[in-house]
N, C-alpha and C positions, 0 to 999 in steps of 0.2 A: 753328497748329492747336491747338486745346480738346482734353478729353478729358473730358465733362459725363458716358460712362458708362464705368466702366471695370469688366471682367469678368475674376475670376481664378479656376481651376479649381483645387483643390485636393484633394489627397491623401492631406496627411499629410507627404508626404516632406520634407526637409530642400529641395531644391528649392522645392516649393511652399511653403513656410513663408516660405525669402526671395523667391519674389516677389508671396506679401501682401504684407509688408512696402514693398517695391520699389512696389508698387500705390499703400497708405498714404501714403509720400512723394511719386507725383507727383497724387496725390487733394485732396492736402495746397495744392500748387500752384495746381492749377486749380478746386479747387472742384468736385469731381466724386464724385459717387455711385458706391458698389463694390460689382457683383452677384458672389459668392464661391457656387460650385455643388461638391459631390462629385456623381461620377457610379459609381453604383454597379452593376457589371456584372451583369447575371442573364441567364445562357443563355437561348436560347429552348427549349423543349419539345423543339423536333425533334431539337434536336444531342446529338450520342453522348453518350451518359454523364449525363445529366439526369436527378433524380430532384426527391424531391417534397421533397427535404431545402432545395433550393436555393430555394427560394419560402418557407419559412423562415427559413432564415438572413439573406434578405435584410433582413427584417426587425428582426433584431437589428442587421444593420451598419447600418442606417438610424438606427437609435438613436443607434448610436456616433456615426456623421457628423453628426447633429444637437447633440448633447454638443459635440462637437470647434467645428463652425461657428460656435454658441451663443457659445463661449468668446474666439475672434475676432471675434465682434460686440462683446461688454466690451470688448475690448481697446482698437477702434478708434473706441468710444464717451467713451471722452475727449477723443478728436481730436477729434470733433464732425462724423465721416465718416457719412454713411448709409450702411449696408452691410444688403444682402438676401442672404439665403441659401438658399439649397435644397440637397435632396439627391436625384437625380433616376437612378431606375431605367430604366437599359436596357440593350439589345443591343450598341450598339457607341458607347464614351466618343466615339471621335473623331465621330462622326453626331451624337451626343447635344448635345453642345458647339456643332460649327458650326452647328447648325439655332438652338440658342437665342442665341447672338451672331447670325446673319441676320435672328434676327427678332421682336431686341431693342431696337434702335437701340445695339447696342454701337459705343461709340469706340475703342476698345484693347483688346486680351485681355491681361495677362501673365500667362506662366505659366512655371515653371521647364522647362527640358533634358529633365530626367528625372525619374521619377516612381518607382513603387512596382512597377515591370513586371519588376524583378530583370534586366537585361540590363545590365548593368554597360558591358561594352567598348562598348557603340553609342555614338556622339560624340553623335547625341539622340535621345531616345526616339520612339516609333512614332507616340506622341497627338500630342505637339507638331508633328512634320512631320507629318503629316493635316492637322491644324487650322491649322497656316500652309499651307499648300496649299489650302484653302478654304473659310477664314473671310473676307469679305467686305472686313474692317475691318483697321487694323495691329495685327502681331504682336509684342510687344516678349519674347526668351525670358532667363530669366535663370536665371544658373549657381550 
């Protein structure tokens, strides 16, 4: 088995840091292209507690993520990895994810355990079992 696309979600967290890296090395291998996405949560309208604060501030975290992703393209542009980035607003990470690995031609996802959701004791986080539950393609999660 190849891995020509490999897709890692990223967060920020110590998690997802190691498995860029994790990604990096088997990219490294087979010579495969790395699409790296933060997904960046924005309420919809309807739900309790929405105000017009949050349609702002999205737009600053978009910066941030862009900053942050930016800096993991340098990184991995010495390897000689092609690495695409986005930072992609929506309603729900786990949706957001499997739609664009379905229907991406993704060969692998990885993506760490756990993430930025603060739930400490869960053995994995909420995103990762979503998105190995139905993402399309292999799940590889790392700790």
């Amino acid at each position: 088995m190849t891995f020509s696309h490999i897709f890692v979600p990223y967060d920020g967290s110590n998690y997802s840091k190691h498995a860029f890296h994790t990604a990096l090395e088997i990219a490294l291998k087979f010579g495969s292209k790395i699409t790296i996405a933060t997904c960046l949560y924005q309420p919809s309208e309807d739900e309790p507690f929405y105000t017009s604060e949050h349609a702002t501030a999205i737009g600053s975290l978009k910066e941030n993520a862009i900053t942050e992703l930016t800096k993991l393209q340098k990184m991995a542009a010495a390897s000689k990895i092609t690495i695409v980035a986005h930072a992609i607003s929506c309603t729900s990470v786990v949706e957001a994810i499997v739609t664009f690995v379905n229907s991406n031609k993704v060969d692998l996802v990885v993506m760490g355990t756990r993430g930025q959701t603060g739930f400490k004791p869960l053995l994995m986080g909420s995103v990762s079992v979503g998105v190995s539950q139905h993402a399309i393609c292999p799940i590889l999660l790392v700790k």
